[in-house]
N, C-alpha and C positions, 0 to 999 in steps of 0.2 A: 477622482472616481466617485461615484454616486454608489449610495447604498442598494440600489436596485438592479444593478449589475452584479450583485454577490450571488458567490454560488452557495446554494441551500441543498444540493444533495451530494453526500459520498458514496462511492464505491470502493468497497473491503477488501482487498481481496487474500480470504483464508483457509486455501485450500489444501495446500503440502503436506506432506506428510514431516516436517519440518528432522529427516532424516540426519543430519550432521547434530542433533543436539539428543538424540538418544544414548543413554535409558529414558531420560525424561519426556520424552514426546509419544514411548508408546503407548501409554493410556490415557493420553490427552494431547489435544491441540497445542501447537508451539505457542501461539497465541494468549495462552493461560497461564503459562510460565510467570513467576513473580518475579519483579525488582523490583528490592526495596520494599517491597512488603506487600506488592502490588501487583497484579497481573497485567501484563504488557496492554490486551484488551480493552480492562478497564480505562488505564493512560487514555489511550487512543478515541475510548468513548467521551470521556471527560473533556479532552483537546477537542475534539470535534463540536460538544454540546458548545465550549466557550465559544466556538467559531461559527455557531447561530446554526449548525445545520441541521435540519431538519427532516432529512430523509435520508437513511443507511442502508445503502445495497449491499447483499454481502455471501460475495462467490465461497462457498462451504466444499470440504472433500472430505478428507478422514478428521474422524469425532467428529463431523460437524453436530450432529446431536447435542453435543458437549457446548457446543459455540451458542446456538440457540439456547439454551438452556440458562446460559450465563448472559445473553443478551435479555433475554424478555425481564429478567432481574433490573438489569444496570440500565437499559435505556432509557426510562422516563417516557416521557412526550416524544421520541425522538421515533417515526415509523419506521421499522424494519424488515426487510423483504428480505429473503433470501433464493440463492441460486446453486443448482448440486452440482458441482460438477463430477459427473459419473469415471470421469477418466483420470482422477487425480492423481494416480500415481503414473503413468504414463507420459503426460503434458506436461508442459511448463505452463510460466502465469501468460505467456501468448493468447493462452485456451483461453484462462479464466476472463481475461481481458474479454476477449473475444463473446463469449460467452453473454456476456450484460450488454449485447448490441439490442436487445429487443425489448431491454426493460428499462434503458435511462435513454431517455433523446434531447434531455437539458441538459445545460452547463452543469459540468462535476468536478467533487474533488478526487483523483486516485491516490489512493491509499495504500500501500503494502501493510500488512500486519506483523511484520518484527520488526517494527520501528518503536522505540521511545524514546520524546525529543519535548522540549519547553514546549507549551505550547502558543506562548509569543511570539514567538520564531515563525509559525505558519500566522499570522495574519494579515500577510500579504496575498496568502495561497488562495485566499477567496473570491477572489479576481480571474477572470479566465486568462487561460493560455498565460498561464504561469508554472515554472521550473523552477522546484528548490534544489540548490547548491551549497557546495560548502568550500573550504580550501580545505585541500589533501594532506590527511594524518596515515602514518604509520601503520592504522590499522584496516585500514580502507583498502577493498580492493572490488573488483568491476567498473559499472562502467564510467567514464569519465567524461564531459563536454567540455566546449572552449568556445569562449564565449568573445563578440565584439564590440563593437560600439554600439550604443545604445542598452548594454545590458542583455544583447539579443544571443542566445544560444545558434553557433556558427555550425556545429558540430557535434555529432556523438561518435565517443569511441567506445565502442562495445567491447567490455571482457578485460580492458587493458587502462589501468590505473596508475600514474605517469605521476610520484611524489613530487619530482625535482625539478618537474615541467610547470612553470608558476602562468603557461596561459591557461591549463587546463583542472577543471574544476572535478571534483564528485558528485554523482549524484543522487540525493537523498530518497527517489522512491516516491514523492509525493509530489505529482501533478495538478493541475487543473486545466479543462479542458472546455471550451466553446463546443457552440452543438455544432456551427460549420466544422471546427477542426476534429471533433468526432463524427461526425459522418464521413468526414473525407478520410479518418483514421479506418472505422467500420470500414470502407473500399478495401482498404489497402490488408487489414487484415482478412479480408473473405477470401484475399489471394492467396495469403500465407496458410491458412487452414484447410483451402481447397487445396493449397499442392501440397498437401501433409505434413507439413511443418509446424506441429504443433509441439515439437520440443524446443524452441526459441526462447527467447527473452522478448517481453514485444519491444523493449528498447533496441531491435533491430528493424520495426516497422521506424519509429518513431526517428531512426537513424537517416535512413532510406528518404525517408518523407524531409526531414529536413535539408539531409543532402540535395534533392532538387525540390526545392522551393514551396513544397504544397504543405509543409510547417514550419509554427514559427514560437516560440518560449520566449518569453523574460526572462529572465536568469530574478529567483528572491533566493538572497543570500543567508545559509545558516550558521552563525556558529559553530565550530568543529566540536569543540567540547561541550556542547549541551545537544548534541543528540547521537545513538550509537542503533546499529543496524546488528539486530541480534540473529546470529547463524548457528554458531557453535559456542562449547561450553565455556571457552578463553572471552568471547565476545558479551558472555552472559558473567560472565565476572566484570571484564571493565565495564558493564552497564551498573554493575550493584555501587561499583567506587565511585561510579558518576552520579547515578540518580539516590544513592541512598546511603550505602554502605552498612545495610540490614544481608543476612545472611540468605541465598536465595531459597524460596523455597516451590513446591509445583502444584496446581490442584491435580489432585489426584482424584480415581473414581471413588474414593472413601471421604473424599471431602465435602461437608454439608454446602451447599449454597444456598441460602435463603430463597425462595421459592414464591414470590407476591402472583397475586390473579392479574394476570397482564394481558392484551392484547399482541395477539402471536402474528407477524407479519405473513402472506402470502409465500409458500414455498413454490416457488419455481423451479421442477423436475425439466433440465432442462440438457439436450443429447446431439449428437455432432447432425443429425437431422433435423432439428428444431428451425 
C-alpha cells in the first residue's frame, strides 16, 4: 500500500448520554472519564494525531460543550468540526453515523468514543475498508463477525457474542471506510432513518450490506488485552488494571482545563431535516 491511500480524516462519534456509567457521566461526557490518569478522549486524540490524521469530525449530544471545550485544548494542528446531534437521548449511534453524511465524502476513520486501545494496534486502520477485530474475551459482549479467507469479514452477528465459537471474532468499533463503500453506506442508512429506525446499532446497516454483497472489511486484528470498550463502572476498572492502574478519576464541572486561543472548528447544527 502507498502512502496516499491513507485515510487523513476521523469521525467521533460522542454523543450518549453514556447512561450505564452514571453518577459519573451526569456532569460530563463519558468521553472525559480518566484511565489512568487520562481522559479516554485525550487517548483517542493522541492515537489519532500518531495516525497522521488530520481532520476530526465529531457527532456531539449531552455536554457536548464540555467536548469542545476540551477539544480546542488538546487538538494541536489537528481541524475539528463538529456535529449536534439534537436527538441524543432518543437515537442510537445509527443517527450519529447518519448524521455526518453531508460533512465527510472522503475516506474515513470511524471511531466510537469509549474505546482505549495501543495505539499500534490501529495502524492498519488507515487503509480503507478496514475492520478491527480481536479474539473473544470474557468480557466482551455485542457484536461479533466471522471472518474467511482472505481476511475478509463473511459476516456480522449483531447483539450476540459467541466466546467458544473460535470462527467468530469481536468487534472493536473502529472502521474505515472508502467513499464508494460510504456512499453506498449513506443509501442504505437514508432507509433506515427514513423508516424510523433510528434506535439501531448501524452495525445492522453494516450487517445487511455485507450480507448481500454491496460490503466488504478486511478483518486488522487487535490484541484482546491491549484494548477494552468502556460502558459501565466494572468495564472502567478492568481499563485502569489494563492501561494504568492509577485510581480513576472524572473531569468534573469544577475541574480547571487549561484554556489556550485556538481555532474553534465549524459547528454543524444539524436536524432529522437537514
Amino acid at each position: 500500500m502507498t502512502t496516499h491511500n491513507r485515510v487523513t480524516t476521523a469521525l467521533l462519534l460522542a454523543a450518549g448520554t453514556g447512561s450505564r456509567l452514571r453518577p459519573l457521566t451526569k456532569n460530563a461526557p463519558k468521553c472525559l472519564t480518566e484511565v489512568g490518569g487520562r481522559p479516554i478522549l485525550e487517548r483517542l486524540v493522541n492515537n489519532l494525531r500518531e495516525l497522521e490524521i488530520e481532520r476530526l469530525v465529531v457527532v456531539i449530544g449531552h455536554l457536548g460543550d464540555r467536548i469542545r471545550e476540551f477539544l480546542d485544548d488538546m487538538a494541536g494542528n489537528m481541524q475539528v468540526e463538529y456535529i449536534i446531534s439534537h436527538r441524543y437521548r432518543t437515537t442510537n449511534n445509527i443517527y450519529s453515523l447518519w448524521l455526518a453524511r453531508k460533512h465527510i465524502r472522503e475516506p474515513f476513520l470511524l471511531v466510537e468514543s469509549d474505546l482505549v486501545f495501543d495505539a499500534a494496534l490501529s495502524e492498519d486502520m488507515v487503509y480503507p475498508d478496514k475492520i478491527a477485530i480481536s479474539r473473544i474475551r470474557p468480557w466482551m459482549i455485542g457484536t461479533t463477525v466471522t471472518v474467511g479467507p482472505g481476511k475478509r469479514v463473511t459476516a456480522f452477528h449483531v447483539g450476540s457474542g459467541e466466546e467458544n465459537d473460535a470462527s467468530r471474532y469481536k468487534t472493536v468499533n473502529i472502521y474505515s471506510l472508502s467513499a464508494p463503500t460510504w456512499n453506498r453506506t449513506v443509501t442504505r442508512l437514508d432507509r433506515y432513518i427514513s423508516d424510523g429506525r433510528v434506535g439501531e446499532y448501524y452495525e445492522a446497516v453494516f450487517a445487511e450490506m455485507v450480507a448481500d454483497g454491496t460490503l466488504s472489511f478486511e478483518a486488522a486484528f487487535f490484541d484482546p488485552d491491549r484494548w477494552y470498550e468502556i460502558d459501565t463502572m466494572a468495564d472502567l476498572g478492568e481499563a485502569e488494571r489494563m492501561f494504568g492502574g492509577m485510581r480513576h478519576r472524572h473531569v468534573t464541572p469544577d475541574t480547571t482545563i487549561g484554556i489556550r486561543t485556538a481555532r474553534r472548528g465549524p459547528l454543524a447544527s444539524v436536524t432529522m431535516n437537514d
